[in-house]
N, CA, C and O of each residue as an XYZ file, in Angstrom:
616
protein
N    -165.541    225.512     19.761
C    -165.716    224.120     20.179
C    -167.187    223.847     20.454
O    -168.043    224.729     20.523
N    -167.421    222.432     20.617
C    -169.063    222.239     20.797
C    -169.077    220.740     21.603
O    -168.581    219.636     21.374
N    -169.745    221.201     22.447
C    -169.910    220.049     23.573
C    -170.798    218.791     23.255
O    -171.778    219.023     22.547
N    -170.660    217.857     23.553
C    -171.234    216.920     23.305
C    -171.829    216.525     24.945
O    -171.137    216.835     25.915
N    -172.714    216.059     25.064
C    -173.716    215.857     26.311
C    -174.264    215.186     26.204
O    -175.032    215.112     25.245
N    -174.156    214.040     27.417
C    -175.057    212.229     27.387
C    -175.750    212.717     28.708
O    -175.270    213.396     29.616
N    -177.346    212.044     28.535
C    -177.490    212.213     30.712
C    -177.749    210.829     30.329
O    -178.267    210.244     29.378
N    -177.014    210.438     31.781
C    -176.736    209.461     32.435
C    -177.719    208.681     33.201
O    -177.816    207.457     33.111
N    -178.453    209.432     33.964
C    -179.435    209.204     35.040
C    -180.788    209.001     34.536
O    -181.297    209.578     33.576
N    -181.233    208.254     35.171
C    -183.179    208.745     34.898
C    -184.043    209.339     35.341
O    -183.411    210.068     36.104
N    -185.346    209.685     35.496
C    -186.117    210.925     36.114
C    -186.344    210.862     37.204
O    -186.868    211.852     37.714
N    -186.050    209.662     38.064
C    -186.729    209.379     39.042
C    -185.949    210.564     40.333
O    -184.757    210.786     40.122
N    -186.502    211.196     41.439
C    -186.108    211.818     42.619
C    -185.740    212.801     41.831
O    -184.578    212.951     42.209
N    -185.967    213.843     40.717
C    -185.233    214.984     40.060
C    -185.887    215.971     40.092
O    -187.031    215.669     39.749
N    -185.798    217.109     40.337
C    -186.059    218.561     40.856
C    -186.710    219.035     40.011
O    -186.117    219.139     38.937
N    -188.254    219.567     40.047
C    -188.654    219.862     38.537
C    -187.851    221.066     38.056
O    -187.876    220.980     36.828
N    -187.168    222.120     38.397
C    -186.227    223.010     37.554
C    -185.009    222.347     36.799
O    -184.478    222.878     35.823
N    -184.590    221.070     37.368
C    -183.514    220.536     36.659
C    -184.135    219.310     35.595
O    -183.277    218.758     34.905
N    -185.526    218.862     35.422
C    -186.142    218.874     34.835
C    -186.371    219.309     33.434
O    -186.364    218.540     32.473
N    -186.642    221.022     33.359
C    -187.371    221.582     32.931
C    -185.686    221.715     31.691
O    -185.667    221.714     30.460
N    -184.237    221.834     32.906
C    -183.326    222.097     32.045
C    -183.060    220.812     31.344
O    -182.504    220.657     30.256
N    -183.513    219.984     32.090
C    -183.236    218.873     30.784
C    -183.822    219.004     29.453
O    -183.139    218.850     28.441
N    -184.961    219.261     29.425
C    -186.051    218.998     28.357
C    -185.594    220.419     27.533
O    -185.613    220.381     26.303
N    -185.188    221.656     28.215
C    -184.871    222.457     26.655
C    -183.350    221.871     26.095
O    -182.942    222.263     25.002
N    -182.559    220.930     26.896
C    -181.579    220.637     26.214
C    -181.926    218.986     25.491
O    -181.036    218.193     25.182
N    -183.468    218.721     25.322
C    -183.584    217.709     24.335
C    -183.267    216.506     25.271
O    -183.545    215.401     24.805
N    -182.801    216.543     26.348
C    -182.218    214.990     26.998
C    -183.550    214.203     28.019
O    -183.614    214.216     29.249
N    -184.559    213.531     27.011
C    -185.790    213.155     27.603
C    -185.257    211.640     28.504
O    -185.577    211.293     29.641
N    -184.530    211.089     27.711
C    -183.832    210.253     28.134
C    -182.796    209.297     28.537
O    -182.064    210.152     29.038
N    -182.218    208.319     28.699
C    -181.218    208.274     29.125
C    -179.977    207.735     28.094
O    -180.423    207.557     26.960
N    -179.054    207.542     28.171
C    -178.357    207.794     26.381
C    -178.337    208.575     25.341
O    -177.638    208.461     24.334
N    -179.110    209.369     25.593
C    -179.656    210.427     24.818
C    -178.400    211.618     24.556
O    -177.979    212.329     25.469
N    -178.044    211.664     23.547
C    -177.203    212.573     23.542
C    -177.151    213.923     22.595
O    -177.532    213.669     21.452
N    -176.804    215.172     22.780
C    -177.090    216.364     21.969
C    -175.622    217.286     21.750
O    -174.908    217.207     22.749
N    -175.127    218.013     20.806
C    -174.070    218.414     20.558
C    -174.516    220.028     20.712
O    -175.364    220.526     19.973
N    -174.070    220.513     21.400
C    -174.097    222.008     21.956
C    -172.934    222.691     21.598
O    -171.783    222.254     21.565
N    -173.518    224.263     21.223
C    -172.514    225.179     21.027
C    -171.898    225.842     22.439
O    -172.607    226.415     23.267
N    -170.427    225.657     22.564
C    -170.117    226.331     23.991
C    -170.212    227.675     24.181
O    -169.283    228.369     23.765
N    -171.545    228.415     24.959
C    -171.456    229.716     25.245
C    -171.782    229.659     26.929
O    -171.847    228.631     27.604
N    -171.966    231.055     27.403
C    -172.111    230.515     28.584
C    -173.512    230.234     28.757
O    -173.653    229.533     29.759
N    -174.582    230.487     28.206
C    -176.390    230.134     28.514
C    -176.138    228.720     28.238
O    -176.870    228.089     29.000
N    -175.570    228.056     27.637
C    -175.494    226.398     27.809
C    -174.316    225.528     28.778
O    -174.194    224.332     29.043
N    -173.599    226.649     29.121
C    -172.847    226.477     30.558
C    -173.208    226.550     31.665
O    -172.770    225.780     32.519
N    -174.263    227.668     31.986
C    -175.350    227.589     32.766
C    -176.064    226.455     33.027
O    -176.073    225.883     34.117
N    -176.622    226.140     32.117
C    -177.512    224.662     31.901
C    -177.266    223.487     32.300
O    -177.915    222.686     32.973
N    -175.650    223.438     31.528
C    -175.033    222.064     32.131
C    -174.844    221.972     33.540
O    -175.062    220.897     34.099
N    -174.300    223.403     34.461
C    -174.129    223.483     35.292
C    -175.214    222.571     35.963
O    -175.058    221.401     36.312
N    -176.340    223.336     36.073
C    -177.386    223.006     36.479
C    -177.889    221.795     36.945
O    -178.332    221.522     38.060
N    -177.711    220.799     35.519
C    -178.459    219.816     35.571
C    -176.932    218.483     35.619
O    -177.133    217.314     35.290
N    -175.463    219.010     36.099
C    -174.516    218.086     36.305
C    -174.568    217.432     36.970
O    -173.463    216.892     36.913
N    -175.310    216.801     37.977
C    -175.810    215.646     38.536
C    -176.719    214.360     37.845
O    -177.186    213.306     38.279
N    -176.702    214.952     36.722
C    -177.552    213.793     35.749
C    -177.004    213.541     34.526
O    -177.420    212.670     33.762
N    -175.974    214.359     34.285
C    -175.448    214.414     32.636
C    -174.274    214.572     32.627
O    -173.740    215.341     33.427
N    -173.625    213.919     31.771
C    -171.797    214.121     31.750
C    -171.639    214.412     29.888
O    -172.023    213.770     28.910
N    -170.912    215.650     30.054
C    -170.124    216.452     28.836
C    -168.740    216.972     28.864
O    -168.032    217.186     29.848
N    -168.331    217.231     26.878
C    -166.890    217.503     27.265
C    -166.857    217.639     25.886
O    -167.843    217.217     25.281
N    -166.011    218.098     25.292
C    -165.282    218.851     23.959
C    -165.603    217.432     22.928
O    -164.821    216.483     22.866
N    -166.774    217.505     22.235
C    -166.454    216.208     21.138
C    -165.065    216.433     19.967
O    -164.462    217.459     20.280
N    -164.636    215.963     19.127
C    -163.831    216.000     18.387
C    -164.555    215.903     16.794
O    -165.585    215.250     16.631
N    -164.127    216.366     16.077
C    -164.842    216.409     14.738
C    -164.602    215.011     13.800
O    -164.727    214.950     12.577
N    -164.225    213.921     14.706
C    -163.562    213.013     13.750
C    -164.771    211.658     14.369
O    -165.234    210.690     13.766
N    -164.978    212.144     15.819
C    -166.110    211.343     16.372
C    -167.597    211.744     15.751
O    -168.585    211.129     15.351
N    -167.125    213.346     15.925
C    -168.794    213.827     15.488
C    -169.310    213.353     14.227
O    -170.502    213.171     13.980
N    -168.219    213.143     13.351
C    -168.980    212.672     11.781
C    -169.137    211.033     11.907
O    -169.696    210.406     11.007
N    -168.614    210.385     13.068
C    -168.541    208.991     13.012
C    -170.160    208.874     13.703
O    -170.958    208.021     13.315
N    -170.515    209.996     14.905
C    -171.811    209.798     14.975
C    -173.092    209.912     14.470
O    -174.121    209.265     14.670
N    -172.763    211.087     13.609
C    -173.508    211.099     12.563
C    -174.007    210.297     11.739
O    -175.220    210.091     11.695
N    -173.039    209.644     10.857
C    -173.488    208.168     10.030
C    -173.784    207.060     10.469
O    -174.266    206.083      9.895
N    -173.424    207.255     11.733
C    -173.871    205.402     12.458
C    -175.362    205.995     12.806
O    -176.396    205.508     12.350
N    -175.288    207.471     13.956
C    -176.533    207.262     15.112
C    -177.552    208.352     14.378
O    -178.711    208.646     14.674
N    -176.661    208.864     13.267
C    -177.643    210.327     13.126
C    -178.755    209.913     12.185
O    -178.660    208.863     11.549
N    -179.991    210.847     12.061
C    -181.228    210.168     12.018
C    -182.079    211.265     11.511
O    -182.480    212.127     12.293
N    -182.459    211.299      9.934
C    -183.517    212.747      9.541
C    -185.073    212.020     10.038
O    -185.285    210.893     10.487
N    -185.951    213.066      9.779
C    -187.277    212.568     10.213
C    -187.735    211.334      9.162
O    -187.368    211.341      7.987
N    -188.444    210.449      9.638
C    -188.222    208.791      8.570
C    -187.514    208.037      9.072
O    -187.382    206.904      8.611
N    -186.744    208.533     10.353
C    -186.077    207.559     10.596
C    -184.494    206.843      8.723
O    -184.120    205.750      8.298
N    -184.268    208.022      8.428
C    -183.662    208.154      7.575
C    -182.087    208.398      7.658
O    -181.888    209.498      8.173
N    -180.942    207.768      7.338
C    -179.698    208.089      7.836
C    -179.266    209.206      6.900
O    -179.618    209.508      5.760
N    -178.293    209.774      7.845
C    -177.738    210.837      6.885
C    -176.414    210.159      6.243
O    -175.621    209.326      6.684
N    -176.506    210.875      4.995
C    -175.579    210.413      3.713
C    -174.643    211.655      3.327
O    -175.079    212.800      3.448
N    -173.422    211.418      2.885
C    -172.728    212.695      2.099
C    -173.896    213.661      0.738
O    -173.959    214.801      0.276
N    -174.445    212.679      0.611
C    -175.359    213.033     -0.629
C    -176.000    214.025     -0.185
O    -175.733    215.133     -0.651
N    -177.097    213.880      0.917
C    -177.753    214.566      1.728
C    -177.035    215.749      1.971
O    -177.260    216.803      1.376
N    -176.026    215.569      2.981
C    -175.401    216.957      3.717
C    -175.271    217.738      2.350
O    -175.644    218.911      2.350
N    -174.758    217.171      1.151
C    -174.180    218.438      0.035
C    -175.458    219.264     -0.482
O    -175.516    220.428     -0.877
N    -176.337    218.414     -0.370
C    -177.904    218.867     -0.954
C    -178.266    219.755     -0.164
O    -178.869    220.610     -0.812
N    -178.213    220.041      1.023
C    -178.856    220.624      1.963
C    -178.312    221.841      2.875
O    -178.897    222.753      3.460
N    -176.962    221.483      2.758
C    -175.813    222.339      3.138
C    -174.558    223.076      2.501
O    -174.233    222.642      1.396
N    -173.849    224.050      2.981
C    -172.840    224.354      1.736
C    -171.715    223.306      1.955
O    -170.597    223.537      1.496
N    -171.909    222.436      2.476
C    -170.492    221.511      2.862
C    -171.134    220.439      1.875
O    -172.259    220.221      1.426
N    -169.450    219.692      1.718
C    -170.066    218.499      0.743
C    -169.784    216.988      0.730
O    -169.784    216.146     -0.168
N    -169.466    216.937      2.478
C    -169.857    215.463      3.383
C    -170.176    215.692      4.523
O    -170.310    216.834      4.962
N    -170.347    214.650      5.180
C    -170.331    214.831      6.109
C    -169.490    215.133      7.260
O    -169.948    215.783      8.200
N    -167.916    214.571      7.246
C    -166.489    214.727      7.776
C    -166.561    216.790      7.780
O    -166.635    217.452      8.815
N    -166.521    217.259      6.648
C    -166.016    218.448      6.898
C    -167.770    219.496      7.321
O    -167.862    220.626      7.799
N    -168.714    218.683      6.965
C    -170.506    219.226      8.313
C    -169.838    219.260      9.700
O    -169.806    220.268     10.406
N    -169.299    218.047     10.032
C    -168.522    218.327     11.490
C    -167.662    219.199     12.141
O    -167.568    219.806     13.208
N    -166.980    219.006     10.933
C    -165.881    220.457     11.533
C    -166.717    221.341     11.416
O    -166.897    222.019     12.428
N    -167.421    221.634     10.352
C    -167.794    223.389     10.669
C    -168.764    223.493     12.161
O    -169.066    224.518     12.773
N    -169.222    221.641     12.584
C    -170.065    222.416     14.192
C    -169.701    222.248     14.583
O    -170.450    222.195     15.558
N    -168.221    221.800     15.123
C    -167.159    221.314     16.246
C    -166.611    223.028     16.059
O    -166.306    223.685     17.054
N    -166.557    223.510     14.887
C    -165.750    225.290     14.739
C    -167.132    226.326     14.985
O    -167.114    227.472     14.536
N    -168.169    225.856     15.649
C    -169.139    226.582     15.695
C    -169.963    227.895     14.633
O    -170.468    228.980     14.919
N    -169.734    226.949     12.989
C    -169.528    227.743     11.781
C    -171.821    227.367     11.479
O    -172.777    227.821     10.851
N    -171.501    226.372     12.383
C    -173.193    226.170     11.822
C    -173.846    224.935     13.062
O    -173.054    224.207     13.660
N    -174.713    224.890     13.203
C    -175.562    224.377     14.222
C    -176.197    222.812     13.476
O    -176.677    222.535     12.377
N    -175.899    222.046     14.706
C    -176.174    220.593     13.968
C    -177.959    220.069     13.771
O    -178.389    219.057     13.218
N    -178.713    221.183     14.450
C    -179.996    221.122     14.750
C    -180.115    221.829     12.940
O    -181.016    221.374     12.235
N    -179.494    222.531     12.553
C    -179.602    223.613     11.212
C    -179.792    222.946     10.040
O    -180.320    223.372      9.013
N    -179.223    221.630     10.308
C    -179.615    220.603      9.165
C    -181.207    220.310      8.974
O    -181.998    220.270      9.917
N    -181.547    220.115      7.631
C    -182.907    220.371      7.341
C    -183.761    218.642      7.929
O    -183.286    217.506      7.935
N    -184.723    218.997      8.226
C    -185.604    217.641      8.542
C    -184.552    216.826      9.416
O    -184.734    215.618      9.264
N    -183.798    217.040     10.042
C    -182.883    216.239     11.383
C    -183.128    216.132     12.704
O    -183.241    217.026     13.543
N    -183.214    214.751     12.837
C    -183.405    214.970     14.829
C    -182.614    215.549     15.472
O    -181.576    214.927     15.249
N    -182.400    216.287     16.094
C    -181.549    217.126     16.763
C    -181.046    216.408     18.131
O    -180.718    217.045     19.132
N    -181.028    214.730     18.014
C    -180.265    214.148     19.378
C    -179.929    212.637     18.893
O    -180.683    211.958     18.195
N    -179.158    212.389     19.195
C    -178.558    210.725     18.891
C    -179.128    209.967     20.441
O    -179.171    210.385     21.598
N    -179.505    208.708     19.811
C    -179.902    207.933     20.940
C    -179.009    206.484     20.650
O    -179.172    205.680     19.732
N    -178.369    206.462     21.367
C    -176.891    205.866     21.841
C    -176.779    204.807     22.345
O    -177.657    204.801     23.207
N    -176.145    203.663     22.386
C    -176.893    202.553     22.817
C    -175.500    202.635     24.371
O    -174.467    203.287     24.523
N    -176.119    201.766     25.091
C    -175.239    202.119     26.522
C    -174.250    201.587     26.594
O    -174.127    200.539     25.959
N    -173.132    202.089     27.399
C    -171.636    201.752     26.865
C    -171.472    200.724     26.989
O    -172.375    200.047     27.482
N    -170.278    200.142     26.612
C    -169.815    198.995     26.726
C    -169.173    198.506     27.969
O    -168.335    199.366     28.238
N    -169.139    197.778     28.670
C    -168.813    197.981     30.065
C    -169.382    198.404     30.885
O    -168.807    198.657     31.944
N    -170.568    198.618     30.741
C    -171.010    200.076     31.903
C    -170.463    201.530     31.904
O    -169.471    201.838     31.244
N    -171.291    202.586     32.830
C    -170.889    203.773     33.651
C    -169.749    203.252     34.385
O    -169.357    202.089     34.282
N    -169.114    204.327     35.284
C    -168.001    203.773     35.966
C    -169.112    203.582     37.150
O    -169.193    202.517     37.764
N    -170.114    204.900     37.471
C    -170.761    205.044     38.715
C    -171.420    206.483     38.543
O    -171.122    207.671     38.419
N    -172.677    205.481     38.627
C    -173.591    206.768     38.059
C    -174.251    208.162     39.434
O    -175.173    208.950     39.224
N    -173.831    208.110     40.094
C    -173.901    208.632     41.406
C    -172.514    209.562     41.869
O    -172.579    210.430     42.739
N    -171.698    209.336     41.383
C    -169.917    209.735     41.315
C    -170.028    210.699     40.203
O    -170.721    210.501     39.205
N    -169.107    212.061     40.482
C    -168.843    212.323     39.680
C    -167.344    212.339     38.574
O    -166.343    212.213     39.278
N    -167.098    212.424     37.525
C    -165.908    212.096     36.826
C    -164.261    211.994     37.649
O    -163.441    211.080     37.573
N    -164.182    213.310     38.430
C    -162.973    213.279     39.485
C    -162.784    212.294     40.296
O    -161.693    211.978     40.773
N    -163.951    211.697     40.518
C    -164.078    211.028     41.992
C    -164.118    209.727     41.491
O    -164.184    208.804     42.303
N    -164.080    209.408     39.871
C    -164.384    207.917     39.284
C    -165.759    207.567     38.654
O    -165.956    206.541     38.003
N    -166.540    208.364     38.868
C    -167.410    208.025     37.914
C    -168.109    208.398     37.104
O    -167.547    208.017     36.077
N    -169.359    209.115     36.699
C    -169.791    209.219     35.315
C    -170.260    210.332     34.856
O    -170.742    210.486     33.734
N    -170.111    211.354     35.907
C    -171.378    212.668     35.868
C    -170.101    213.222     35.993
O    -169.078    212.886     36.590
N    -170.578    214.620     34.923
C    -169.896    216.366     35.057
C    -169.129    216.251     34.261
O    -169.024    215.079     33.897
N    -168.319    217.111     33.636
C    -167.375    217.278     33.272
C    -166.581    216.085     32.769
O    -166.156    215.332     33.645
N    -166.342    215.822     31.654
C    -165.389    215.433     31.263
C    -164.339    215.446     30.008
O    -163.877    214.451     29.450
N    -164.086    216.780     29.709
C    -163.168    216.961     28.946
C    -162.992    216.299     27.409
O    -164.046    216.124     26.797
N    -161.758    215.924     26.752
C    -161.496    215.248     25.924
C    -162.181    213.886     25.785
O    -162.663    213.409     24.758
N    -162.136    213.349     27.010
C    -162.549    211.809     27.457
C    -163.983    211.319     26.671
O    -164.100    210.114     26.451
N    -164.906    212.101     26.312
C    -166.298    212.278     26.116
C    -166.141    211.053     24.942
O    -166.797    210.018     24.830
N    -165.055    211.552     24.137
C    -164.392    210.469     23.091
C    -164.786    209.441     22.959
O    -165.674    209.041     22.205
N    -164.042    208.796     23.825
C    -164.046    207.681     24.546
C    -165.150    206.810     24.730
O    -165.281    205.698     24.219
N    -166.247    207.623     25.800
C    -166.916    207.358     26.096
C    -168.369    207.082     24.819
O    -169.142    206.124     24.821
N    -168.364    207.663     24.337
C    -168.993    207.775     23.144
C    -168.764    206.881     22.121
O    -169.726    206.368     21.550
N    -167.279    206.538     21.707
C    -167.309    205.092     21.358
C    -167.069    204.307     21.916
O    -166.135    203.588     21.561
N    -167.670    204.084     22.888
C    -168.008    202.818     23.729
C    -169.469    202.890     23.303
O    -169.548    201.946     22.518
N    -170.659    203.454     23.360
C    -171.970    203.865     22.922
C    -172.297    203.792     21.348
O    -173.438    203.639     20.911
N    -170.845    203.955     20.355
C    -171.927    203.892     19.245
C    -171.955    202.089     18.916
O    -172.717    201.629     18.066
């Protein structure tokens, strides 16, 4: 499986070590989102910095939907089925997803690709960006739901 991860929050009052974990996980800013392989050194991480960022199991049916709307080679260039077959052994984009939702290949592995979707902010709002998911609102953990939340953003 492979996590998908939005931070929520902005820099302001933030700890420079939780900081520092933002920036190797790419999340400079806010909407900003990155698809991670689940091991535990990026379980660690999330841990870490779960007061600013909410993640959870993307699905491979969202991941290729983000791809073609938000995903983005250097040029500011969208990615195409054309592309992924050229560049990869897969030969769209739908089944590029599964293999990084099955942790068969890394979405950063794609050639000349930004390695983060920048997301436009949900629809409705956060529930509560100070709350975390149990408690009603927007930070830590959230499972399947990430879904959801994500298309509300593209």
């Amino acid at each position: 499986m492979a996590f998908a991860v939005i931070r929520v929050r902005g820099h302001i009052n933030i700890k420079k070590d939780i900081e520092d974990t933002m920036t190797l996980l790419r999340l400079n800013r806010v909407n900003h989102c990155v698809v991670i392989p689940q091991n535990d050194v990026y379980k660690g991480m999330l841990q870490k910095a779960k007061d600013f960022i909410t993640w959870g199991e993307v699905s491979d049916e969202m991941l290729a939907k983000m791809i073609q709307s938000r995903g983005r080679l250097v040029g500011d260039k969208i990615i195409d089925d054309a592309y992924v077959a050229e560049n990869t052994p897969y030969q769209s984009v739908d089944a590029f997803a599964k293999g990084v939702v099955a942790d068969e290949v890394k979405y950063a592995d794609l050639k000349e690709v930004k390695p983060l979707f920048r997301l436009h902010p949900p629809r409705q709002g956060y529930e509560a960006v100070k709350k975390d998911f149990k408690t009603h609102g927007s930070l830590g953990y959230r499972g399947e739901k990430i879904n959801a939340l994500i298309e509300r953003m593209l």
